[in-house]
ROBA-425397 format. One line per field, with one value per residue (C-alpha): x negated, y negated, z. Coordinates in nm, 3 decimals, decimal comma. Each point is the difference from the previous one (the first is absolute). Last residue first. Layout:
<atoms>
east [X | ...]
north [Y | ...]
up [Z | ...]
</atoms>
This chain:
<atoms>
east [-3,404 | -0,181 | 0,013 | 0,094 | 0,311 | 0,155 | -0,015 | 0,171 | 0,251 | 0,061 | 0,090 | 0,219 | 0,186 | 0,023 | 0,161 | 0,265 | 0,071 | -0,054 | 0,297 | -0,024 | -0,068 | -0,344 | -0,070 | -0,234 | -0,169 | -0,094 | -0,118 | -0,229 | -0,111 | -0,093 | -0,210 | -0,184 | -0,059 | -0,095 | -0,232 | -0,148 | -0,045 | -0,143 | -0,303 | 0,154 | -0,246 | 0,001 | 0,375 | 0,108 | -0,155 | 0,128 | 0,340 | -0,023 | -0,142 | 0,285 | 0,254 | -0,163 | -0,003 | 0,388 | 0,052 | -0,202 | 0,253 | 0,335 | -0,136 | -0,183 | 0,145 | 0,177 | -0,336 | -0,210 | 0,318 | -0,007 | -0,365 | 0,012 | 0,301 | -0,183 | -0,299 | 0,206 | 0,165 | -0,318 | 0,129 | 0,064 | 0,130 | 0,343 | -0,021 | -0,049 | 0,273 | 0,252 | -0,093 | 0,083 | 0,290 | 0,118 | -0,113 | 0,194 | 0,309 | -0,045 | -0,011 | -0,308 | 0,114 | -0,099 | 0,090 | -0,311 | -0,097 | -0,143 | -0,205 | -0,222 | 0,001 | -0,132 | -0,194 | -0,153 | -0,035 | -0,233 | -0,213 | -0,004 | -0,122 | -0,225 | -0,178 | 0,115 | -0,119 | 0,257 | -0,101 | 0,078]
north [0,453 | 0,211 | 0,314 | 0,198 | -0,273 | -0,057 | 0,362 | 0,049 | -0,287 | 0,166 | 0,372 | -0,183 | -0,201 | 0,365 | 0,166 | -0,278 | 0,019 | -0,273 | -0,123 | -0,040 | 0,362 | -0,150 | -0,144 | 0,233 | 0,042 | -0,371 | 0,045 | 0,283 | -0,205 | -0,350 | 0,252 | 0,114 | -0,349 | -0,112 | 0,319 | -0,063 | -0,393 | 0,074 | 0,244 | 0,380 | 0,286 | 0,037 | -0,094 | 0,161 | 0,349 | -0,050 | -0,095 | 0,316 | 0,207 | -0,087 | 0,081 | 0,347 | 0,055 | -0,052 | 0,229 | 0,256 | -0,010 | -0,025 | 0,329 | -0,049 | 0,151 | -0,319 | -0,186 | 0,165 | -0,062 | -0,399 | -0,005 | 0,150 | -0,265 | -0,261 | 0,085 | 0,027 | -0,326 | -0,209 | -0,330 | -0,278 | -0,210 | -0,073 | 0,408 | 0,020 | -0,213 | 0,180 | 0,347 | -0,128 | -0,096 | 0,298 | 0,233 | -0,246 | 0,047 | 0,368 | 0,020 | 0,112 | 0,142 | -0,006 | -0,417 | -0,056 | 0,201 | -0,279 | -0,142 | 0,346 | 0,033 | -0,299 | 0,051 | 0,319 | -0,183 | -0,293 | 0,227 | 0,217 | -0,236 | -0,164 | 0,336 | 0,286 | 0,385 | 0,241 | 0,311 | -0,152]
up [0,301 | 0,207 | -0,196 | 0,301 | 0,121 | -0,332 | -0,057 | 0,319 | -0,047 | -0,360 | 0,224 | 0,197 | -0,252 | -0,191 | 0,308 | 0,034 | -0,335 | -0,251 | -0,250 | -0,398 | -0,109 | -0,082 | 0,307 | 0,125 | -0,341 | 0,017 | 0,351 | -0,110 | -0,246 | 0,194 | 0,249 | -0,301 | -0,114 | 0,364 | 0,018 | -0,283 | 0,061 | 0,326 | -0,172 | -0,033 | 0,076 | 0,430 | 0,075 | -0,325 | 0,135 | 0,308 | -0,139 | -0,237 | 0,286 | 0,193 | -0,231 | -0,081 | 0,375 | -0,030 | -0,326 | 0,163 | 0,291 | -0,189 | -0,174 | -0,393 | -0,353 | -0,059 | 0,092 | -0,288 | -0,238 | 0,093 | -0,005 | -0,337 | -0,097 | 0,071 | -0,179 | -0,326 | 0,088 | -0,043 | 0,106 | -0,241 | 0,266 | -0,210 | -0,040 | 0,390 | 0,102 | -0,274 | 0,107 | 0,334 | -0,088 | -0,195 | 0,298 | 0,279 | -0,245 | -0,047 | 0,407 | 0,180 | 0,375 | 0,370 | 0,038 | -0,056 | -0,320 | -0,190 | 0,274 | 0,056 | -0,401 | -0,051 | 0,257 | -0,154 | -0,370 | 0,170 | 0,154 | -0,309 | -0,210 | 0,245 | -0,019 | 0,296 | -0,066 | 0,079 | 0,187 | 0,368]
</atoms>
């Protein structure tokens, strides 16, 4: 893979990967995401590069991205990084108010690798 992984990044890509869930990105899962991040005082500009780098990616890439990001997290975050990180992604789960099958699977993993 051509695209270098920070924590950034890592964090950005399963965003991403738990955003899209149910196979699409509404305007209301956008807008509340936006809204998580800008109460977290995330860098959106950073965000949005990953998110452009991974538009322009197959399903496949976009998989092996995933699991370099948890990798990746698994190896650089300390507990509380990951727990923070895992809190996150669950926040952004929720944030169209109900949790899809596919995204209660995919938390349950992350649950699971960052062995919280």
């Amino acid at each position: 893979m051509s695209y270098s992984l920070t924590d950034e990044t890592s964090i950005d890509t399963l965003i991403f990967w738990i955003q899209g869930s149910d196979g699409s990105i509404s305007y209301a899962e956008q807008k509340a995401v936006k809204r998580v991040l800008d109460n977290m005082k995330y860098d959106m500009s950073t965000y949005q590069s990953t998110l452009a780098h991974i538009g322009a990616m197959s399903t496949a890439n976009v998989e092996e991205m995933v699991g370099e990001a948890i990798s990746h997290i698994k190896r650089s975050f300390s507990d509380d990084g990951k727990k923070m990180t895992y809190q996150l992604l669950e926040n952004i789960a929720q944030c169209d108010g109900r949790l899809s099958q596919t995204e209660k699977k995919k938390l349950t993993s992350l649950h699971s690798e960052f062995g919280l």
